[in-house]
C-alpha positions in Angstrom: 0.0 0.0 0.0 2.5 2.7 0.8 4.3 1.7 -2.6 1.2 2.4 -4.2 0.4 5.7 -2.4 4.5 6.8 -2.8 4.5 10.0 -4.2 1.0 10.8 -4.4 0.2 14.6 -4.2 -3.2 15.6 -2.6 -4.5 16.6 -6.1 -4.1 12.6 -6.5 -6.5 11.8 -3.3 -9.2 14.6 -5.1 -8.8 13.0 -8.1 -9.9 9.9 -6.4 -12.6 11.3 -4.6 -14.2 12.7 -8.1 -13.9 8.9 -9.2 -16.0 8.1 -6.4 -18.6 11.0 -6.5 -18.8 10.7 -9.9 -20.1 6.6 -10.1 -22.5 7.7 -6.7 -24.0 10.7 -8.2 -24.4 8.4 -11.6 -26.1 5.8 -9.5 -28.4 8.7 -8.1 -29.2 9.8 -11.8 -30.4 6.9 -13.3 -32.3 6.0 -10.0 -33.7 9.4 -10.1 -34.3 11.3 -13.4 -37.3 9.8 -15.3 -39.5 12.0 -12.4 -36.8 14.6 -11.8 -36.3 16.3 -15.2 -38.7 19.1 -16.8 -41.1 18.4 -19.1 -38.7 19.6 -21.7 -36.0 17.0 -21.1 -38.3 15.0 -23.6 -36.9 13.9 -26.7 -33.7 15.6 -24.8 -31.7 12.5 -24.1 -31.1 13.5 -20.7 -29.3 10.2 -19.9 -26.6 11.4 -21.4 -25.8 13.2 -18.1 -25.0 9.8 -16.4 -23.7 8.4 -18.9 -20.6 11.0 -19.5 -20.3 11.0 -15.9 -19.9 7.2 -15.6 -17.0 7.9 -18.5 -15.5 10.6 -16.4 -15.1 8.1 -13.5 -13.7 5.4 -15.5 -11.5 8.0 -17.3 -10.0 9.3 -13.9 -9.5 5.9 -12.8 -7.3 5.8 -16.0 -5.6 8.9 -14.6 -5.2 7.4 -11.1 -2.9 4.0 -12.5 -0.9 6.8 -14.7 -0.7 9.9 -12.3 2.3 11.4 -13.9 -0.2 11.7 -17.4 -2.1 14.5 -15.7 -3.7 15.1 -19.3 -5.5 12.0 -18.8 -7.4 13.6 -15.4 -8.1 16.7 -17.7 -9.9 14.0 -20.2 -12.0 13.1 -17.5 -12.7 16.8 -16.3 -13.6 17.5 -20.0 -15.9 14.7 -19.9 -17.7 16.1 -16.8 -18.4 19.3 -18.2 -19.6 17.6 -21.3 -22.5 16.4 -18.8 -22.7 19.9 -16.7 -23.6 21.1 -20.0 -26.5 19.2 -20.3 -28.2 19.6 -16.8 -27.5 23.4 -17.3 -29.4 23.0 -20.5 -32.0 21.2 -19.0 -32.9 23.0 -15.9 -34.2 26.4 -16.3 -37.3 25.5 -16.9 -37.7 24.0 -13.4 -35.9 27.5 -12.1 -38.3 29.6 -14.1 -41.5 27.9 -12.6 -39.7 28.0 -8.9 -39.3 31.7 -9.8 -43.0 32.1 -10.7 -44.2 30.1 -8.2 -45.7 27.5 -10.2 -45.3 24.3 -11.8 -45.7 24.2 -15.1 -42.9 22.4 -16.1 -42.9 19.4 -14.3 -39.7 17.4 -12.2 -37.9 18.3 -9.5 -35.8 21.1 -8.6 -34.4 19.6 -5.9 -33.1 16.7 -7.5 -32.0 18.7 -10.5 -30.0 20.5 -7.7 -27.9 17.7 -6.9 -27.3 16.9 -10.3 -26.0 20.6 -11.1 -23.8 21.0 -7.7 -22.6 17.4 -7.7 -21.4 18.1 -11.0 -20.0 21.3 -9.9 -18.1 20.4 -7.3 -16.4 17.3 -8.9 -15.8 19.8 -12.0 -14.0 22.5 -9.6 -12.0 20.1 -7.7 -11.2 17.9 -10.5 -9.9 21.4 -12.1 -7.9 22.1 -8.7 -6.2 19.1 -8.8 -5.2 19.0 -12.3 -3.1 22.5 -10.9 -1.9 21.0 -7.9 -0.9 17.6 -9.9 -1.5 14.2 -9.2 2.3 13.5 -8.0 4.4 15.5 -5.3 7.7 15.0 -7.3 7.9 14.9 -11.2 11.5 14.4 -11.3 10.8 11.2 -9.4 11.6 7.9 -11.1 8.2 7.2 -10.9 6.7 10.0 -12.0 8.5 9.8 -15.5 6.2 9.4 -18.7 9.1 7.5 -20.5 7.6 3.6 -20.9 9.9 1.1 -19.1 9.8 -2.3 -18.0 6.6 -4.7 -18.3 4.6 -2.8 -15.1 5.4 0.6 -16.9 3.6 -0.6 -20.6 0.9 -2.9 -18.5 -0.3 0.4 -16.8 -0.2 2.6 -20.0 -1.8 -0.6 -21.9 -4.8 -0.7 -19.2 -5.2 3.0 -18.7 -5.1 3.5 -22.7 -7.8 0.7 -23.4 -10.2 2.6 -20.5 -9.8 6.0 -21.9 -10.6 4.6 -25.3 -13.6 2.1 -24.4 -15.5 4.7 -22.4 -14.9 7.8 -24.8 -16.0 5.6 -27.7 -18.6 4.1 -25.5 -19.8 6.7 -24.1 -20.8 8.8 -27.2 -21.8 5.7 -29.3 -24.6 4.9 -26.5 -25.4 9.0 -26.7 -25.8 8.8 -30.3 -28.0 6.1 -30.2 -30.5 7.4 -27.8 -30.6 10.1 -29.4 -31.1 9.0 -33.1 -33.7 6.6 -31.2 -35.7 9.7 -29.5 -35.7 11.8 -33.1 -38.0 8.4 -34.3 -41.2 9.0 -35.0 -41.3 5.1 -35.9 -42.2 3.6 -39.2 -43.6 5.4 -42.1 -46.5 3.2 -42.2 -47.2 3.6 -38.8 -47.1 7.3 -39.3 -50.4 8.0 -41.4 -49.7 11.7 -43.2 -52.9 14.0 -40.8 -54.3 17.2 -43.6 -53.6 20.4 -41.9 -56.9 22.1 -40.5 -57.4 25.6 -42.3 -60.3 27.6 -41.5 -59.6 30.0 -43.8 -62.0 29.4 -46.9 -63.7 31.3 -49.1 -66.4 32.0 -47.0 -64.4 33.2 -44.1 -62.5 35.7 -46.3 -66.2 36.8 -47.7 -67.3 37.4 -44.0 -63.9 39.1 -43.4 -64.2 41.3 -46.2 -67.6 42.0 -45.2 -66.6 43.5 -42.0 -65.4 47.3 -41.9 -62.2 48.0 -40.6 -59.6 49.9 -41.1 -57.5 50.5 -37.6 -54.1 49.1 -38.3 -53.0 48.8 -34.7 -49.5 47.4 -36.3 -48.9 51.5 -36.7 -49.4 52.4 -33.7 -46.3 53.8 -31.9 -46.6 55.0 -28.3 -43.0 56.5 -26.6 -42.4 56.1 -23.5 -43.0 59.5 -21.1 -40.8 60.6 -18.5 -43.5 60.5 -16.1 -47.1 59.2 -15.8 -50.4 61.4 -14.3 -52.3 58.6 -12.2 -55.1 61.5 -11.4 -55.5 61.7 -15.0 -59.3 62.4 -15.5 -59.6 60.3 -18.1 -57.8 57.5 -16.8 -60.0 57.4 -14.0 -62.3 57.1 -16.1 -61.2 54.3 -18.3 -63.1 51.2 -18.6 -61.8 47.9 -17.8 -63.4 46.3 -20.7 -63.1 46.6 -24.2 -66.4 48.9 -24.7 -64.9 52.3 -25.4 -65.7 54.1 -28.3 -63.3 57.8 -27.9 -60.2 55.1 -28.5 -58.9 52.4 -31.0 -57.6 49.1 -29.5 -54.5 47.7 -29.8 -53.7 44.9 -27.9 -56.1 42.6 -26.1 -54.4 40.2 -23.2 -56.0 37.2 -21.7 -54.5 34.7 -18.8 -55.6 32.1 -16.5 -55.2 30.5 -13.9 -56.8 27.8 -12.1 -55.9 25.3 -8.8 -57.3 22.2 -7.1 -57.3 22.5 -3.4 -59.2 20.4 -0.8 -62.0 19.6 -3.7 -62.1 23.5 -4.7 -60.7 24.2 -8.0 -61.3 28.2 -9.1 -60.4 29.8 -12.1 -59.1 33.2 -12.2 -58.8 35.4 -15.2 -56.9 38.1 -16.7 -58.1 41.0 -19.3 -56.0 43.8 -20.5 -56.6 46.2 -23.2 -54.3 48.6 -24.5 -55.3 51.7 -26.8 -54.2 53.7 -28.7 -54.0 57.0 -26.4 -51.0 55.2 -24.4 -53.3 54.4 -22.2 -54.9 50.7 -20.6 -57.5 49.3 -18.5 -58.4 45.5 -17.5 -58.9 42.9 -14.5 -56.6 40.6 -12.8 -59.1 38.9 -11.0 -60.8 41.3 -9.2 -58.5 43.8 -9.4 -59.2 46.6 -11.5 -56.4 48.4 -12.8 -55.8 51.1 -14.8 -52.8 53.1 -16.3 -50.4 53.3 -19.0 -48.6 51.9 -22.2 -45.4 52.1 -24.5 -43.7 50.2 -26.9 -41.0 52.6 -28.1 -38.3 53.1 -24.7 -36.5 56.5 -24.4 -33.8 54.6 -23.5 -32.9 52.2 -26.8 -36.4 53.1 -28.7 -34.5 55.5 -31.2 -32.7 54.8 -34.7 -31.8 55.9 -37.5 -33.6 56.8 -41.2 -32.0 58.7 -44.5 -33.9 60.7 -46.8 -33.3 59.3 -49.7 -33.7 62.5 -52.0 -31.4 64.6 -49.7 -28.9 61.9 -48.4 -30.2 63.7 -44.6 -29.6 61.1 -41.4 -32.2 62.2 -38.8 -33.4 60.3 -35.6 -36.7 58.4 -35.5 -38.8 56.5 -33.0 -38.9 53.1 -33.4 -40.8 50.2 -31.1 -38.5 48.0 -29.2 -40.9 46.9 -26.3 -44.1 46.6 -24.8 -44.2 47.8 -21.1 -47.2 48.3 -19.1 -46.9 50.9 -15.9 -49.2 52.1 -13.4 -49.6 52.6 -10.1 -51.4 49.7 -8.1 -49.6 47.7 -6.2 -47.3 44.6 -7.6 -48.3 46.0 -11.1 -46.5 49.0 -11.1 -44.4 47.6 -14.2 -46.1 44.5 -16.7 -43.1 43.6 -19.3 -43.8 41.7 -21.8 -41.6 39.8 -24.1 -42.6 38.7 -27.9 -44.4 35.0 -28.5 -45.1 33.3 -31.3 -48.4 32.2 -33.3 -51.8 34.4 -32.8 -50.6 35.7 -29.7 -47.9 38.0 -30.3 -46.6 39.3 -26.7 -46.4 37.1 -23.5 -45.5 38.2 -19.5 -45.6 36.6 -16.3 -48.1 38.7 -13.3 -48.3 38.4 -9.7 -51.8 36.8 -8.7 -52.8 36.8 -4.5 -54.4 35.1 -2.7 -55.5 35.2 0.8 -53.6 31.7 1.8 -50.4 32.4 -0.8 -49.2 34.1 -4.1 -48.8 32.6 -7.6 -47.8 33.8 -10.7 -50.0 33.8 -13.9 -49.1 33.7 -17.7 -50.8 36.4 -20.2 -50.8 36.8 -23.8 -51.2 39.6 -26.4 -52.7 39.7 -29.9 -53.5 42.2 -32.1 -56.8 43.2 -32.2 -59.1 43.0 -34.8 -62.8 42.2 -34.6 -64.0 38.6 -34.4 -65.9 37.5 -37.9 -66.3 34.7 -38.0 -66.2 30.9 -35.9 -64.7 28.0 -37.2 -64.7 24.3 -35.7 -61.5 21.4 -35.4 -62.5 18.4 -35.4 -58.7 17.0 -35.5 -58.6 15.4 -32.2 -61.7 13.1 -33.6 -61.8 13.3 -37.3 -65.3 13.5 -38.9 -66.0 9.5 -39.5 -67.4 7.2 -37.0 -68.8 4.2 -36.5 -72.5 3.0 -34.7 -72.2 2.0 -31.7 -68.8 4.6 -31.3 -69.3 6.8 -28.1 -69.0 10.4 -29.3 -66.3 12.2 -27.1 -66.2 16.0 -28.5 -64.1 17.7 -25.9 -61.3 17.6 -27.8 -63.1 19.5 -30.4 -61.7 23.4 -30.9 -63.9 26.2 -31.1 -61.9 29.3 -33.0 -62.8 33.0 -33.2 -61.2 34.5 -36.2 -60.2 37.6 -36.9 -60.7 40.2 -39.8 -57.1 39.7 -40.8 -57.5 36.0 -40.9 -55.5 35.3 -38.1 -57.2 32.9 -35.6 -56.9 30.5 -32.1 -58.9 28.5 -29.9 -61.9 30.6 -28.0 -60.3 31.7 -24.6 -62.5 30.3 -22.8 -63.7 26.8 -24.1 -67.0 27.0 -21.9 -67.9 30.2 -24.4 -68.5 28.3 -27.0 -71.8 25.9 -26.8 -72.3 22.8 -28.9 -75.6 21.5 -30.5 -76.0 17.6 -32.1 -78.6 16.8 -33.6 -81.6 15.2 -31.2 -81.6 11.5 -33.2 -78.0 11.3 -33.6 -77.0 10.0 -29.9 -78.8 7.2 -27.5 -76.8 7.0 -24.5 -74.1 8.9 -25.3 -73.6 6.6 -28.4 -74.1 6.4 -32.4 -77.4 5.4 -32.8 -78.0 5.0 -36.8 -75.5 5.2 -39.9 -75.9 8.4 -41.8 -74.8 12.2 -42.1 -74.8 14.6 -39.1 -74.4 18.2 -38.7 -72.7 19.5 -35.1 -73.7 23.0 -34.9 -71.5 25.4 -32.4 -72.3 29.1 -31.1 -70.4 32.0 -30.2 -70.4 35.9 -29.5 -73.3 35.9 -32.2 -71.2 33.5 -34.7 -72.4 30.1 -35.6 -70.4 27.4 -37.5 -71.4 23.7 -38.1 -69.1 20.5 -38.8 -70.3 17.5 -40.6 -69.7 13.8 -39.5 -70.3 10.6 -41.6 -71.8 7.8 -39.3 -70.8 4.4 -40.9 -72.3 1.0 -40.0 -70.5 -0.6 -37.2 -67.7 -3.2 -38.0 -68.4 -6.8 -38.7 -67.2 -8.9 -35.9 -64.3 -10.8 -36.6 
C-alpha cells in the first residue's frame, strides 16, 4: 500500500474522490431522473448526463494507474463538463416555474440541484487538482512518462484501453439514444394527418364584409418621463373593451386555475391597450388602470436617410411593450414577444388570501371577431354505430378580420348542438350524415360527420 500511495500529491486523493462522487451521483441519476427532469427533457436525451459521468469516472480511474499523465485527469474533467452542460441545458425550466411560483414544467428542482452542484463540485476540484498535480515530485523515477519495463507498458496498456472504451462508448450509446428519440417510428405507422385551415372562401367573404380599417401594427406609443395617475380620463377608463373615444390595440388574456381540498377556481386576466397610451383590464378582481409604450426613451430610437437629400435624422422606433401604473405589484407589466396568434407574453403576480402565484398572459393584435370555425382533429369526422361520441377535444376558434385565428379563450364560451336522433346514451345510434352546430359571441359554424355502419365482428 504505501508503494502504491509513494509519491501521491493531494490533487491525486481529489482525483480519487471525483472517481467516487462521480459513479454515486451516476447511481443517483439513473435511479432518479425519469421524475426529476422538466417536461422539456423529452426527446432531450437526458441520460446522457449519467452516462458521460460514468465515462469521467472510468476515465480518472485511468488517470489514477498513470498519475504522472495528468492530461488524462483533464480528459475526465472534459468529460464532466460535457455532462454539466447538459443539466445546465435542462434546468431552467424548473428554475423559471420555482421563480414564478408555479409548476408548469414538471420534475424536481431539488433533485435537479444535486445533479448541477454534484457536478460542480467534482468539476472544480477535478480542475484544482489537475493545478496542484496528481504526484508531489515529477522528477521522481516514478513520475517519468518514458515507458519502461513490463509494469510501466501494462499500466499505459490498461489505462489507454479505458480512456478509449468509455470515450468511444460513451458517445456511441449518446448517439443512439438520441437517433432513437428523433424516431417517429415507421412510415407506415405514421399515417400523413391534412392540416386544418379555417380559412376558406367563405371566411374571407365574412372578413371582407366587415369594416375596418385600424391598423393597430402603426401604432407607436413613446415612453414619457413621467405618468399622471389622477389623470381624469384615466379614472375614467373602462376595464373592458367597450370604449368608443379610442382604438384598441392589444387585447391580453390569462388564466389561472388550482385544485385544493376539492375546490378548483379559475381566475382570469383582461387587459386592453389603446391607442392614447393608455390601458385598462382585470386581474381577478383587481381593476387596474394606467399606461402603455412600446417605443423606450432609452434604446427606442434609430436611424432613417432621406433618400432624396442623403439627410440622417433620428426616428422613434418600437422595441418593447411595457405596461406601468400605479397599483400595487403591477406597477411595471413587461412583456416579451411570443409566437403564433398571440404576439406578446409576460408573467403577473396573482394573490391570494392563503399564498401568491404567478400567472401567464398573452397579447394579440386586435381585430374584430368574424367569424367561428370548428376542429374536429382530435376526432376526425367519420365514426362508427355503436362509437361513443367524445367532443371535448373538439376546438372552437374566433377569427379575426385579418384571418389570423386561435382556440376561444374560454372553451366553456362556446356551446355545442347535435342533432336530437344522432346520440342514445351517449352513443351512435344509426349510420348516416350529421351536422354539429356550435355558437359563439353571435357566430355560428357547423361541422359535418359521416356515421358508418358498425364493423363486422371478426
Amino acid at each position: 500500500m504505501a508503494n502504491i500511495l509513494k509519491n501521491k500529491s493531494i490533487g491525486y486523493f481529489i482525483a480519487a474522490a471525483d472517481a467516487l462522487l462521480a459513479i454515486i451521483l451516476a447511481i443517483i441519476f439513473f435511479a432518479t431522473f425519469n421524475g426529476a427532469m422538466a417536461n422539456n427533457a423529452l426527446g432531450q436525451v437526458p441520460e446522457t448526463i449519467g452516462i458521460f459521468l460514468l465515462a469521467g469516472a472510468v476515465v480518472e480511474i485511468a488517470a489514477l494507474i498513470i498519475p504522472q499523465y495528468t492530461f488524462v485527469h483533464a480528459g475526465a474533467v472534459v468529460l464532466y463538463c460535457v455532462a454539466l452542460i447538459k443539466e445546465v441545458f435542462l434546468i431552467p425550466n424548473l428554475y423559471a416555474d420555482w421563480i414564478n411560483n408555479v409548476a408548469y414544467q414538471g420534475g424536481n428542482l431539488a433533485t435537479n440541484n444535486v445533479y448541477l452542484f454534484g457536478l460542480l463540485i467534482i468539476i472544480i476540484s477535478g480542475i484544482a487538482a489537475a493545478f496542484m498535480g496528481l504526484v508531489k515530485d515529477e522528477k521522481a523515477p516514478e513520475a517519468s512518462w518514458a515507458i519502461k519495463g513490463t509494469t510501466s507498458i501494462v499500466k499505459v496498456g490498461v489505462s489507454a484501453v479505458l480512456v478509449v472504451a468509455s470515450v468511444v462508448a460513451s458517445t456511441a450509446i449518446s448517439a443512439d439514444l438520441k437517433k432513437k428519440a428523433n424516431i417517429a417510428g415507421p412510415e407506415e405507422d405514421t399515417p400523413t394527418v391534412e392540416a386544418w385551415d379555417p380559412i376558406t372562401d367563405d371566411v374571407k367573404a365574412k372578413a371582407e364584409a366587415v369594416e375596418y380599417s385600424f391598423n393597430p401594427a402603426d401604432v407607436l406609443i413613446k415612453q414619457e418621463e413621467s405618468y399622471d395617475f389622477n389623470d381624469a380620463t384615466l379614472k375614467a377608463l373602462p376595464t373592458n373593451k367597450n370604449r368608443s373615444d379610442a382604438n384598441l390595440v392589444y387585447c391580453f388574456e390569462g388564466s389561472y386555475a388550482e385544485g385544493y381540498q376539492g375546490d378548483y377556481s379559475e381566475t382570469y386576466a383582461y387587459l386592453y391597450l389603446w391607442d392614447d397610451g393608455m390601458y385598462g383590464g382585470t386581474i381577478g378582481s383587481t381593476n387596474l388602470r394606467g399606461y402603455w409604450y412600446n417605443s423606450s426613451i432609452a434604446d427606442g430610437t434609430g436611424e432613417e436617410t432621406n433618400e432624396e437629400t442623403g439627410e440622417t435624422y433620428t426616428v422613434d422606433v418600437k422595441d418593447c411593450l411595457k405596461m406601468v401604473s400605479n397599483t400595487d405589484k403591477y406597477e411595471m407589466i413587461e412583456t416579451t414577444e411570443a409566437g403564433g396568434f398571440y404576439e406578446r407574453q409576460a408573467w403577473i403576480y396573482l394573490g391570494f388570501s392563503w399564498g401568491t402565484r404567478s400567472m401567464g398572459i398573452s397579447g394579440y393584435q386586435y381585430y374584430p371577431e368574424v367569424a367561428l370555425a370548428i376542429d374536429p382533429s382530435s376526432t376526425g369526422t367519420e365514426f362508427h354505430v355503436g362509437e361513443t361520441f367524445d367532443r371535448s377535444g373538439w376546438v372552437g376558434n374566433r377569427i379575426l378580420k385579418n384571418l389570423s385565428y386561435s382556440a376561444v379563450f374560454k372553451s366553456g364560451d362556446v356551446k355545442w348542438t347535435d342533432p336530437a336522433d344522432m346520440l342514445e346514451g351517449g352513443k351512435f345510434k344509426e349510420a348516416g350524415e350529421y351536422e354539429i352546430k356550435a355558437t359563439y359571441n353571435g357566430f355560428e359554424a357547423t361541422c359535418k360527420i359521416t356515421v358508418l355502419d358498425a364493423p363486422a365482428a371478426e
